[in-house]
N, C-alpha and C positions, 0 to 999 in steps of 0.2 A: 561495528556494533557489538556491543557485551553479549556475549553467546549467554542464554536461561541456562543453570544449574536445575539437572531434570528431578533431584530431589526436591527444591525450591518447587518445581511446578507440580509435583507429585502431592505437595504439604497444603499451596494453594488450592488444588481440585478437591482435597478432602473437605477444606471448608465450602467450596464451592457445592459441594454432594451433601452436606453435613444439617444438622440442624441449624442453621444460623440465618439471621432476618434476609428479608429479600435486599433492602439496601447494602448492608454489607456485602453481600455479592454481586452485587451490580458494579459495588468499588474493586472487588478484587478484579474481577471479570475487565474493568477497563483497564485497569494496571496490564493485564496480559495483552486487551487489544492495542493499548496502544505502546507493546515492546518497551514500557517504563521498568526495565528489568531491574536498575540497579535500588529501586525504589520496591521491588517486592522483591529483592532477595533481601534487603533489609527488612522486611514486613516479618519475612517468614523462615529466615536463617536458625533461628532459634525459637527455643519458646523464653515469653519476659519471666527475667528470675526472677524466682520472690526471693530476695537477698537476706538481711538478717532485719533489715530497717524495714520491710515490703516490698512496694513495686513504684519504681519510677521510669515515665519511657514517653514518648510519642505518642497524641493519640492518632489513632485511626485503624481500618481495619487488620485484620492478621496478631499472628501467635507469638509477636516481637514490638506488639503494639498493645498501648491505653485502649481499652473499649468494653464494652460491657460481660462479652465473657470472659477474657482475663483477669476482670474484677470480680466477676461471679465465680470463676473456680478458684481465684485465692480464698473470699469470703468460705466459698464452702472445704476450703482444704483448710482453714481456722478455724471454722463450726466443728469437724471430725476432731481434730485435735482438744479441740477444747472439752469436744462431748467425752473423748477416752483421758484428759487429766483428772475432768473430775465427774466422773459417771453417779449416777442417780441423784447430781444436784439441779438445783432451777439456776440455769447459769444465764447471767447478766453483761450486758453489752453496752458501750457509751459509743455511740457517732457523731462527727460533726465534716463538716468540708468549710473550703474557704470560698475566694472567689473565681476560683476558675473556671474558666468552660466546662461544659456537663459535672464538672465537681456538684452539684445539687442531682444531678442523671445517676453519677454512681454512686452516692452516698445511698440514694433512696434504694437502687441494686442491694446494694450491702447490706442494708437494713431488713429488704425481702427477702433473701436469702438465710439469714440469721434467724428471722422471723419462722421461717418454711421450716427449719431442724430444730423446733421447739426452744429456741433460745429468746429471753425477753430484753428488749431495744429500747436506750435511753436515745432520744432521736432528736438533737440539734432542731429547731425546725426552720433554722435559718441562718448563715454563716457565723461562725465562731471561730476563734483564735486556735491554733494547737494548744497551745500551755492550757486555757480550759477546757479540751477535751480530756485531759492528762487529771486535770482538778478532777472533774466530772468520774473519771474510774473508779479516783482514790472516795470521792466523795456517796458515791451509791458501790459502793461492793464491789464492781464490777470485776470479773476476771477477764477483762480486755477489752479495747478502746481500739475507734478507727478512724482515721484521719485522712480525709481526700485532701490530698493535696502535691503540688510538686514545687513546694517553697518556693525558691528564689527563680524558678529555671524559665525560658523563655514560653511565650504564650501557648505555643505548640503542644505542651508538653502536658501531662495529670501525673498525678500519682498516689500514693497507700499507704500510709503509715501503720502499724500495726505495735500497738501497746500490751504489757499485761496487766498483771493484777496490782502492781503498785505505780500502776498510771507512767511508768518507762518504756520506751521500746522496748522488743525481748533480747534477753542477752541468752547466751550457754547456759546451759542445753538447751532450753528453753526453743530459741528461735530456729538450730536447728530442728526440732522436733517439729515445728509448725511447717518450716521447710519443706522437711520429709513430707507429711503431709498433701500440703500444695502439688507439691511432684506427684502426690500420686493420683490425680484428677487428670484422668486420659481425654475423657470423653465431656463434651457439653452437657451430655444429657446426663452423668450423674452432678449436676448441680442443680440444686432444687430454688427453683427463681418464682415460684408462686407465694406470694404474701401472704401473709395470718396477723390479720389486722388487730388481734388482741393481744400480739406477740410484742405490740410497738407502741412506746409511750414516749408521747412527744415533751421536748422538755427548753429553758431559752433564758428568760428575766430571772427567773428566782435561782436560777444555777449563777447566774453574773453577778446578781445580789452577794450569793456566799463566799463567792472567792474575790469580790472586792472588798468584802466587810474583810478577810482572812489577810489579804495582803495591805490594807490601811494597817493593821495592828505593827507589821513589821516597821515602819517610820520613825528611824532613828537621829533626825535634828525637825524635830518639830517645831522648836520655837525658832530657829533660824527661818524656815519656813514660810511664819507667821511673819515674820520681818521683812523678808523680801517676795511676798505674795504677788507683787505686779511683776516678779521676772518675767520678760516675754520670752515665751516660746512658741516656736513656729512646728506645727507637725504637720506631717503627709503618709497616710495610709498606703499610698504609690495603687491606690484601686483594689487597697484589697481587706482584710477584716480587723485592721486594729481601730479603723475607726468605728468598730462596735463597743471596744474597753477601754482603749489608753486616754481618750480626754476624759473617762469618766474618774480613771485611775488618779489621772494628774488635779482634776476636782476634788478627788475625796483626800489626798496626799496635802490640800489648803491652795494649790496654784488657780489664779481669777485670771492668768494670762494668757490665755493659749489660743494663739493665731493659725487656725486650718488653712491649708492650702486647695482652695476649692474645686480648684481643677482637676485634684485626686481624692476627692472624698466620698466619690460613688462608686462602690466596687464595679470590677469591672474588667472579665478573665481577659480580654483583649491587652490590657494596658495602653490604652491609648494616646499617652501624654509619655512613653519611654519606650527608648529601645531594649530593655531590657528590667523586670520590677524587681532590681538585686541592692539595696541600698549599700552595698560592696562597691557599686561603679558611681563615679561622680555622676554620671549622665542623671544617672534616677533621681537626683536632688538638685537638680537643674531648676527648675520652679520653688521647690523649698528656699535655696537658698535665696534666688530674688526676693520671695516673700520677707526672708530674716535682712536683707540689706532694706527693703523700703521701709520697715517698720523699726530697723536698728534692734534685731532681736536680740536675748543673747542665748540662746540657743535654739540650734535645729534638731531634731527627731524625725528620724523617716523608719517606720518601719514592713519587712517584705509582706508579699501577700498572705501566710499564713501568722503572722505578728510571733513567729518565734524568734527572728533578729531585728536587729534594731541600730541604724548608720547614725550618726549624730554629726556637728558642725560645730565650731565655735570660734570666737573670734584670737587671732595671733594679738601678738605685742601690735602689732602696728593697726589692729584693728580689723583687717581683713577677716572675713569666714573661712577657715579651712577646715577638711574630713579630719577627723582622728579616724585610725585604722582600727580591728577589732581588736589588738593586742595592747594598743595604749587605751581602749576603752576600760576592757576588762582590768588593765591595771588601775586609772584610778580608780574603779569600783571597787576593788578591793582594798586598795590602799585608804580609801574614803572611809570605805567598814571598818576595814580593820580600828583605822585612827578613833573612827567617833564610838566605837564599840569602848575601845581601850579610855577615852574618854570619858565615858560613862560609867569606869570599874565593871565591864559587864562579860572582861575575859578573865577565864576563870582555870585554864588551862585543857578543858576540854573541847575547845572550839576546833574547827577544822576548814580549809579552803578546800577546792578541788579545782584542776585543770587539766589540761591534755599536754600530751609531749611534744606536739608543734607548737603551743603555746607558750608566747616568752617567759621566758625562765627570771624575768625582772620579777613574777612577780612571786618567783618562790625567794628571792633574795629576800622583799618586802615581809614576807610569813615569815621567815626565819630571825627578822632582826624585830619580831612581836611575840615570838613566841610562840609563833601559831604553828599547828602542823599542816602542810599543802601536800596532797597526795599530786601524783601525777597518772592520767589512764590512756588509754588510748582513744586516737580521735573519733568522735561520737559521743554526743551527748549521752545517749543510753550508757556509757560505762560510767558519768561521771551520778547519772542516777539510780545503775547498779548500786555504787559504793552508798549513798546514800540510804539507802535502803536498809543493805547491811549496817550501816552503826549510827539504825533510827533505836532514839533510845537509852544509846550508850553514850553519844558524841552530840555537840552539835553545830549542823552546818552553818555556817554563816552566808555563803555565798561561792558561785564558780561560773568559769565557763569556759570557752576557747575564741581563738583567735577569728573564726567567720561568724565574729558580732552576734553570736548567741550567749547567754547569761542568764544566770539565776539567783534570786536573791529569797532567801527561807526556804521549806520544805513541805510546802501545801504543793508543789508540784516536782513533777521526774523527768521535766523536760527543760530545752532551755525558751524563755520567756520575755519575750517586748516590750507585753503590757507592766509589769512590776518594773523589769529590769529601765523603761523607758520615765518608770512614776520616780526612781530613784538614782536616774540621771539628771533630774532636775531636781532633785533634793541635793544630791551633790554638787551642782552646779550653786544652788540655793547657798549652801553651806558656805564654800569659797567666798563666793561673795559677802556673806556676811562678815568675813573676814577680813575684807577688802581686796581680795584676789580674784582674778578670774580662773577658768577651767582650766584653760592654756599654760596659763602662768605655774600652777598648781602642778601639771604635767612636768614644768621646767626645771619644779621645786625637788618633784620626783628623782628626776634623771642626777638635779648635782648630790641627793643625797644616796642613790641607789647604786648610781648608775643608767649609764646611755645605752639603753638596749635598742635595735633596730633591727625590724624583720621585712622579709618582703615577701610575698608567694606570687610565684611564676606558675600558668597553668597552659597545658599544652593541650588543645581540643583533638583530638583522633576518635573520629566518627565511623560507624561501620563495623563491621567483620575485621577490617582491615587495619583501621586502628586499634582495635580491641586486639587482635596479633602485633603490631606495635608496640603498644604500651606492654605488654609482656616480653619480650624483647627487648625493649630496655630498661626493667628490673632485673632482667636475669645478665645483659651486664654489668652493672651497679654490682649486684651482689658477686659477682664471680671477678670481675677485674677492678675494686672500688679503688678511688682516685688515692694518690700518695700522699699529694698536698693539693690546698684548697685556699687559695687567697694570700698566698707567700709562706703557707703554716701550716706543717705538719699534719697530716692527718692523724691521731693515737688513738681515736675507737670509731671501731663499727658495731653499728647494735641493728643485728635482723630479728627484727622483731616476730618474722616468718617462721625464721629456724628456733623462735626464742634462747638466740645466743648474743652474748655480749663479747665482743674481742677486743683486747688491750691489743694494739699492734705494735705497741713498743717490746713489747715482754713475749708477742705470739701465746697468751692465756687467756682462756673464758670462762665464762660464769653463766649461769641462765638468767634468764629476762624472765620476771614471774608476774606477767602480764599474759593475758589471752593472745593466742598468735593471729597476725597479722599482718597485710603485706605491703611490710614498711621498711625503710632502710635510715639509718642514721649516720651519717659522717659526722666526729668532733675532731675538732682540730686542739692543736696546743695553746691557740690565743682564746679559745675560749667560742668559736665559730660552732653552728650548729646547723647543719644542715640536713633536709628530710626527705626522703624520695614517697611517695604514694599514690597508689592508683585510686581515684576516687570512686565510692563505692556507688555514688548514683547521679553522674554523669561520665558521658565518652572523655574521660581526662585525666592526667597523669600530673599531681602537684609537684612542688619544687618549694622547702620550704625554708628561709636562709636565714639565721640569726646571727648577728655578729653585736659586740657591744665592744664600751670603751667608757673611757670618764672624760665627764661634761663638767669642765673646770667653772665656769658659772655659766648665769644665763644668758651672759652675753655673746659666748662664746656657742650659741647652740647652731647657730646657721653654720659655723668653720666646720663645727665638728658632725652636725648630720651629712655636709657633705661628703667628707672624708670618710663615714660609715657607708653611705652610698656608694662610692667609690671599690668598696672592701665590696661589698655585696656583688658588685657589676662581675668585678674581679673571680671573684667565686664561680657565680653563674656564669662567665664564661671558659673556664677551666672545667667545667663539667659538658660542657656543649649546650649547653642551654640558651 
């Protein structure tokens, strides 16, 4: 039997001595009676970081766990912070949660809290999307927004999102200043959890109103639209908050077709209908897509529990439903924009894309042969709504996202976005059509004029203390022994994004990487291969992210040639041990 770590039990009896409710230690208390040791030294091995994005974790009791005083002394290590950026003002708050368990429990925490240090609370008063809470900062002042939720992650699980004053997560210095903070809340009892009910103003309809009116305006093939109003499309909420915005989105955008999948239309933190609410995994659109085969859709939309991504379906040459992945999403969205922008005379040399650097590089080909400029940042939505921030104004965005089916389209938000990004996958889809193409074919159109880009991401779950020693363990040898060659080809740079160095390993010369550091590893090869190592920053897992391309001589030729891409990727991943 696993012998207790007597500091683990030391950290337990504090809580057990401590101010905290009687249930909570009723649960610590049988964790010890009943020697579930490896289940309370996970409890209690650490305290949960608030990372840069907040806090995502487990609920239940202990200092390594979701529950209400982890959420209470982040809340008030954000209140401190916020009271010392900007002293003697009346500082303003937005909240909202989605549908997960106690997500409505700590939301209202968070609110009390906020409330008790003289701060005044815009208060969700009933589940809303991420992207409008992000609305909601930009849209009432607020210098900082909060979001329950733990996206896509299994039931088990809550979590925190923490925004600032232009409705993003916080980036440098910023987040770690709130950090610091956080860290420095020892005690329960300096968290001030009694409400001041005039601190709190509830808020819901008329917030949905202005950021549907704001995102209608953006709708760039309206009369195509109007042409193919009966496209059916099939959505599914997966039980959690887009079905409070995306059919009213896809309504006000001219769509009369849109087929709910009713067995996930009532939120619902359990998930009931999936092994998992990540519209990344086929499982989760399991029922979506029956619904799109009985009814002959021609598109599916699923999107996760907080409506910040968004999976979609559509049908191949031969008719069948298949996923697009997040990186052929975000390409034809952007390729969509770009085209019916340029279509419209509406670039002007000031427009700008944004993506991440595990995001296929197809579609910075696509900006480069429009003229467009595409920035690249690091993965995290928050860097791609830093930049936006910085050149509101000067520049303007058209659109971005990355490869885990997040996207944004305009800049009424700093996040990435379902509801819009979901109303303008059927405009696009809309579009094609009018053309007499479908989605699919359109993608095919893609690859023989761009090129066949093809990615894959491999994620390896290490859970624990023990995976968390793991996965650091194998970036440090990635970065200290990195492979020679990678799929029959050369490897000629490595880019640690950690050390913010770039190495030519032909030449043995570097340059800096002048991006914020990060702990990311890059292999490129000589054929043009892209491969990414990264510990993800809010789950126990270590990604693996593979890009190889190649030219798709036509369309007929696209099954030869994704296999043989497939192929090349296997080959990678397994030269790396993966």
């Amino acid at each position: 039997m696993q012998e207790l770590d007597p500091t683990i039990l030391q950290k337990a009896n504090s809580w057990l001595e401590g101010n905290y409710d009687a249930d909570v230690k009723a649960q610590i208390q049988k964790l010890i009676d009943d020697k579930a040791y490896t289940e309370l030294t996970d409890s209690f091995y650490r305290d949960l970081e608030f990372g840069t994005g907040g806090l995502r974790g487990i609920m239940g009791p202990g200092s390594n766990r979701i529950n209400k005083y982890t959420i209470g002394s982040a809340t008030q290590g954000l209140a401190n912070y916020l009271k010392k950026t900007y002293p003697g003002e009346k500082i303003k708050v937005a909240i909202a949660h989605d549908s997960r368990n106690n997500a409505d429990l700590f939301s209202t925490i968070t609110a009390n809290v906020f409330s008790a240090n003289d701060i005044h609370v815009y208060y969700f008063k009933a589940l809303r999307p991420t992207p409008e809470l992000s609305f909601a900062v930009r849209h009432f002042g607020c210098k900082s927004g909060v979001m329950l939720t733990a996206s896509h992650n299994p039931k088990e699980y809550n979590g925190y999102k923490a925004y600032g004053d232009d409705g993003g997560q916080f980036v440098a210095p910023h987040d770690a200043a709130v950090m610091d903070e956080v860290a420095k809340i020892k005690s329960i009892d300096e968290v001030k959890f009694t409400r001041v009910d005039a601190n709190i103003e509830e808020i819901g309809e008329e917030v949905d109103a202005l950021y549907l009116d704001n995102i209608t305006t953006l709708s760039v093939s309206p009369d195509a639209i109007k042409r193919q109003k009966d496209l059916k499309i099939v959505f599914s909420p997966i039980h959690g908050t887009g079905i409070t915005l995306v059919p009213q989105a896809l309504e006000r955008f001219g769509f009369e077709n849109v087929i709910l999948v009713d067995e996930q239309t009532t939120p619902d933190g359990n998930f009931p209908t999936v092994v998992y609410p990540n519209p990344e995994e086929k499982e989760a659109l399991t029922l979506a897509l029956k619904k799109a085969q009985d009814t002959d859709a021609d598109l599916v939309l699923a999107t996760d529990p907080d409506a910040d991504r968004v999976g979609i379906a559509v049908k191949n040459t031969d008719g069948e439903f298949v996923l697009l992945n997040g990186n052929q999403t975000g390409t034809m969205l952007i390729n969509y924009l770009l085209t019916a922008w340029e279509e419209k005379g509406k670039l002007t040399g000031k427009e700008y894309i944004v993506k991440t650097i595990v995001t296929t590089y197809l579609i910075d080909a696509i900006a480069a042969a429009k003229n467009v400029t595409c920035y690249n940042t690091l993965t995290g939505f928050k860097y791609i709504g830093e930049l936006m921030t910085k050149f509101e104004g000067q520049q303007t965005f058209i659109g971005g996202g990355e490869e885990s089916y997040g996207y944004l389209i305009g800049d009424f938000v700093r996040d990435k976005d379902a509801v819009v990004s979901s109303a303008f996958i059927a405009e696009m889809t809309a579009y094609y059509k009018d053309k007499g193409s479908s989605l699919f074919e359109a993608l095919l159109d893609t690859y023989v004029q761009y090129g066949f880009y093809k990615e894959k991401l491999i994620s390896l779950t290490k859970k624990g203390k023990t995976g968390a020693e793991e996965i650091v363990a194998m970036m440090e040898t990635f970065r200290n022994n990195p492979p020679a060659e990678l799929g029959g080809s050369k490897v000629i740079t490595l880019k640690d994004y950690e050390k913010s160095v770039e190495t030519d390993l032909t030449t043995n010369t570097s340059k800096p990487i002048e991006l914020p550091t990060s702990d990311v590893l890059q292999f490129i090869t000589a054929d043009g291969s892209i491969i990414s190592a990264r510990p993800s920053g809010t789950e126990p897992k270590i990604k693996f992210y593979c890009s190889v391309n190649g030219k798709l001589a036509s369309k007929e030729a696209y099954a030869e040639t994704d296999k043989l891409l497939d192929e090349k990727i296997n080959t990678i991943m397994k030269d790396l041990g993966v």
